[in-house]
C-alpha positions in Angstrom: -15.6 22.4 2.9 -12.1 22.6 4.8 -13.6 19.7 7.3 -14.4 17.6 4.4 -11.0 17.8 3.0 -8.6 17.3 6.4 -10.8 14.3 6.4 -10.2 12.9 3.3 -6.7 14.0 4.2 -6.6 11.7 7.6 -8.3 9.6 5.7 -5.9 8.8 3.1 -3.1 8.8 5.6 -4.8 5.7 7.7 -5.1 3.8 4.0 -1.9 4.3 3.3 -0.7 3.2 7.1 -2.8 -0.1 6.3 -1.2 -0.9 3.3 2.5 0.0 4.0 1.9 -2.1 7.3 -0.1 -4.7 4.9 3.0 -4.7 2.6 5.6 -4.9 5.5 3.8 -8.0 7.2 3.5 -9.8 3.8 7.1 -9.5 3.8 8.1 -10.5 7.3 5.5 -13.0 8.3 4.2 -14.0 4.6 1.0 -13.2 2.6 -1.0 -16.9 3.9 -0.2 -15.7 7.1 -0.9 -12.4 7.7 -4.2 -11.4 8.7 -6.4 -7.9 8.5 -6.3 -7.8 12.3 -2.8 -8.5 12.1 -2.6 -5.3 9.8 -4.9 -3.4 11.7 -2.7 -4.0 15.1 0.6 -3.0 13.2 -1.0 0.0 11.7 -2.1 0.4 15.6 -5.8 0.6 14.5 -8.6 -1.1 15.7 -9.2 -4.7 14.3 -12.7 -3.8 14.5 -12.1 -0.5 11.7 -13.6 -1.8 8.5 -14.5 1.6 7.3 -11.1 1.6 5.2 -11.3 -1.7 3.7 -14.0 -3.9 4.5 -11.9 -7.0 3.7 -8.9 -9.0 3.4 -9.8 -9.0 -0.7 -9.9 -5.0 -0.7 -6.5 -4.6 1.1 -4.8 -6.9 -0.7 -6.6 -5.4 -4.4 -5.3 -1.8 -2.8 -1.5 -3.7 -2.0 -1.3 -4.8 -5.8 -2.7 -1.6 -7.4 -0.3 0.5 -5.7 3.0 -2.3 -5.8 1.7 -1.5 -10.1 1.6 1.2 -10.0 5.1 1.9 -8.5 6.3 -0.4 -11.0 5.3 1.4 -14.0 6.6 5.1 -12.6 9.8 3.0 -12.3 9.3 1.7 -16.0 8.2 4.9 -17.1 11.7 6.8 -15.4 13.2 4.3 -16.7 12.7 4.9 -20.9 12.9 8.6 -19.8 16.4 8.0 -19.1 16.8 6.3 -22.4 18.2 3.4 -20.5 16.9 -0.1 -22.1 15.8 -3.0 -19.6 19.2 -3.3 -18.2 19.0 -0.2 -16.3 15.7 -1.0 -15.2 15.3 -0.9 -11.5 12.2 -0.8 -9.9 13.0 -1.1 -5.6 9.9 -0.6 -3.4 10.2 2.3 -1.2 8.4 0.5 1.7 
């Protein structure tokens, strides 16, 4: 039971390598141009590792549901705060 979870563990952490790396080469070098052995090399992972998202489409799904969901715990702090749109500020930590 312990194994299975510091895997799931090490797993998560290499998913979320690959998509802060994804998100960073987007930025510098542009979505058209990036590729998934592009993101595997800045994440220094093997280009050959598929077992964390078997393609471009998955990574970039992953990118958007998590760039989402950032966006609505920033909209959601937001009207906690009570302040309207105007105080809405929703910065990527990545």
């Amino acid at each position: 039971m312990a194994k299975r979870v510091r895997q799931q563990a090490r797993t998560s952490g290499h998913r979320d390598r690959l998509l802060d790396t994804a998100i960073r080469l987007y930025r510098e070098t542009g979505y058209e141009k990036t590729t998934v052995a592009d993101i595997a090399r800045g994440a220094s992972m093997s280009p050959a590792n598929d077992r964390f998202f078997p393609s471009r489409q998955t990574i970039e799904e992953a990118v958007v549901a998590m760039l989402l969901d950032e966006v609505a715990t920033a909209a959601k702090d937001a009207a906690r705060r009570g302040g309207g749109a105007a105080h809405f500020s929703c910065e990527s930590k990545r």
